[in-house]
N, C-alpha and C positions, 0 to 999 in steps of 0.2 A: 710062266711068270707073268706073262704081258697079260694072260687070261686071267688068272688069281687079282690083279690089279684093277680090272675091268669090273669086275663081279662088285656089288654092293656091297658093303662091310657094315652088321653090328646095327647102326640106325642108333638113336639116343634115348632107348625104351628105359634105362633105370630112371631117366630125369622122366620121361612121360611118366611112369609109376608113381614119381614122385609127387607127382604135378596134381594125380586122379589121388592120391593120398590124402592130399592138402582138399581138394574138393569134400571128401569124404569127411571130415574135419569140424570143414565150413559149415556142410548140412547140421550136422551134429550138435555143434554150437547151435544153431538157430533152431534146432529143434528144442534144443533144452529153453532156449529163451523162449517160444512159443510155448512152452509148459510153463516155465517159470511165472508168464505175465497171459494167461490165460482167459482170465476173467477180461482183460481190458481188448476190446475185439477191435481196434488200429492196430494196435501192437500184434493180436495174434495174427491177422491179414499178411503186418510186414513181414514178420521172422516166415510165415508160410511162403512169402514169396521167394525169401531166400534161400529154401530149403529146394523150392525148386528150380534157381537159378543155380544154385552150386549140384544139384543132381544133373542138371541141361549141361553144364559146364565138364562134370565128367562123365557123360554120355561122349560130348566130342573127343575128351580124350580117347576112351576107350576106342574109338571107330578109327581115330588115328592110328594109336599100335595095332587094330588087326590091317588097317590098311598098308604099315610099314611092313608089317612080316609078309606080306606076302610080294612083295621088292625087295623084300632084304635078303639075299642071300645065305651072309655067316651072322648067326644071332652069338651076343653074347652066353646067351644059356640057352636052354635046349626051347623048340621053340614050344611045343606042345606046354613045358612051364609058361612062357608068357603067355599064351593062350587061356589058359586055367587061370594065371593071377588074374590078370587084368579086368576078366569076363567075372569072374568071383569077388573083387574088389567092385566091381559097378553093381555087382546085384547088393552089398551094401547099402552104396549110394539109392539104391532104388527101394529099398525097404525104409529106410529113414523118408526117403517122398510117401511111402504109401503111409505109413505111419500116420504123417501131417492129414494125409488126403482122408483118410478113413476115420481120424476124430472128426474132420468137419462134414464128412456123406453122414453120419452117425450122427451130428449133431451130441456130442458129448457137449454134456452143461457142466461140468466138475474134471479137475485132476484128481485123482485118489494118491493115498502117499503110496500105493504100491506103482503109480506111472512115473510116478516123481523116482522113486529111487530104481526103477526098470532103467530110467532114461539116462539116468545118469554112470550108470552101470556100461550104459550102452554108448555114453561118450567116452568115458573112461577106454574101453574096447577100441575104440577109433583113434582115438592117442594113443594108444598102444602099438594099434596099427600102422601107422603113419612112422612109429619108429623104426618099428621092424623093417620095413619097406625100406625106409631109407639105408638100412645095414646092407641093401645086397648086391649091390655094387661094387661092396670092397671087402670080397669075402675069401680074397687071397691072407689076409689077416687074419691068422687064429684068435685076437683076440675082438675082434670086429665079427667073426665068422661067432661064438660065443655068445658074444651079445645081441646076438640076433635070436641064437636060440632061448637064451636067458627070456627076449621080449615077448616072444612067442608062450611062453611057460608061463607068462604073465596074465597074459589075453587067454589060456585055459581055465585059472583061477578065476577071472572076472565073470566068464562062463557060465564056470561052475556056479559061482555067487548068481548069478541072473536064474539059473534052472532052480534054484533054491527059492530067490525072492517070488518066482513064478506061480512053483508049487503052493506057498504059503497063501499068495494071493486069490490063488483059485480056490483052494479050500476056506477063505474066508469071503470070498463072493457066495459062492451055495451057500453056504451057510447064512450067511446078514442077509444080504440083498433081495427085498423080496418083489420087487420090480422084474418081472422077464428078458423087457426091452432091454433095462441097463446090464444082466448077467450081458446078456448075445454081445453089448455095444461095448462091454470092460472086457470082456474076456478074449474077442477079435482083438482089442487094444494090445493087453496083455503079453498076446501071442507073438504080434508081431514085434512087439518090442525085444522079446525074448528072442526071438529068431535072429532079429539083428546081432546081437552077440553072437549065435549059431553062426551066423556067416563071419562073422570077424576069427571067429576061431576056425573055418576052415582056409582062410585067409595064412592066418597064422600053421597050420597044417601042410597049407603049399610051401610056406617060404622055410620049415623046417627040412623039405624034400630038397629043396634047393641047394641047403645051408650043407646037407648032408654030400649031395650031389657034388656040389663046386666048390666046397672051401679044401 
């Protein structure tokens, strides 16, 4: 008993989750605004800074929950899952920074409307995320345990919509664009913006293993 009581209990990794959520969020927002307000280059500068203060921001989280698991004794869920979220949620956050970083090593002079609705495709995904996340904490609830899967089924769809918007966009780059430099410089764009969904959806993949596991 006196040893059970001694050992670390649990740690407050669903509020960290939550916390690397809202990070993930914030880039997102600020990436859309650096798209939105592109042409005007203070504005693209600021929203770039914020994309990398809220990516820096959940880097710490992330280094916090591996540094807790490995003190904490009893996790609330298994730990190898917080491991996987947490590390899969930051690569997120890290693809929304390369996103910013590789229009401006690229020097992109234009948003096209296929970044415009990639992008927003891809906030969409991150609000999605940030809900789910938030459900799994209280997944003794069947109907909380539910609506996590429901969130999750949500962020597939978006997905899906991003692999689509993708396809259509690349088949209309070779085709139009007869500039070399801009395929190479739209279509890295492209990619990475579509990958961001990828990861939001294996995101949303974990937290179904989870939902399955512990509700």
């Amino acid at each position: 008993m006196l040893f059970g009581k001694l050992l670390p209990h649990e740690g407050n990794f669903f509020e960290l989750f939550n916390q690397h959520a809202d990070r993930i969020v914030e880039a997102a927002h600020a990436f859309s605004n650096l798209v939105a307000n592109y042409g005007d280059v203070q504005k693209r500068e600021s929203f770039n800074r914020e994309v990398d203060n809220a990516e820096h921001a959940a880097d710490r989280i992330t280094q916090e929950v591996n540094r807790m698991l490995h003190k904490t004794f009893i996790t609330p869920i298994d730990r190898e899952q917080i491991h996987s979220l947490i590390n899969t949620m930051d690569d997120v956050a890290d693809l929304i920074q390369d996103s910013a970083e590789t229009m401006a090593l690229y020097d992109v002079r234009h948003m096209t409307e296929e970044i415009v609705r990639l992008t927003d495709l891809s906030v969409k995904c991150c609000e999605r995320l940030k809900d789910a996340v938030a459900l799994i904490g209280k997944l003794n609830d069947a109907a909380t345990a539910e609506a996590a899967l429901k969130t999750c089924e949500e962020i597939d769809k978006l997905e899906s919509d991003a692999d689509r918007v993708m396809r259509s966009a690349m088949s209309k780059l070779f085709r139009e664009e007869p500039d070399v430099r801009e395929v190479i410089k739209l279509k890295a764009i492209y990619e990475l913006l579509e990958t961001i969904t990828d990861k939001c959806e294996d995101v949303a993949n974990l937290i179904e293993g989870i939902v399955l596991e512990n509700s």
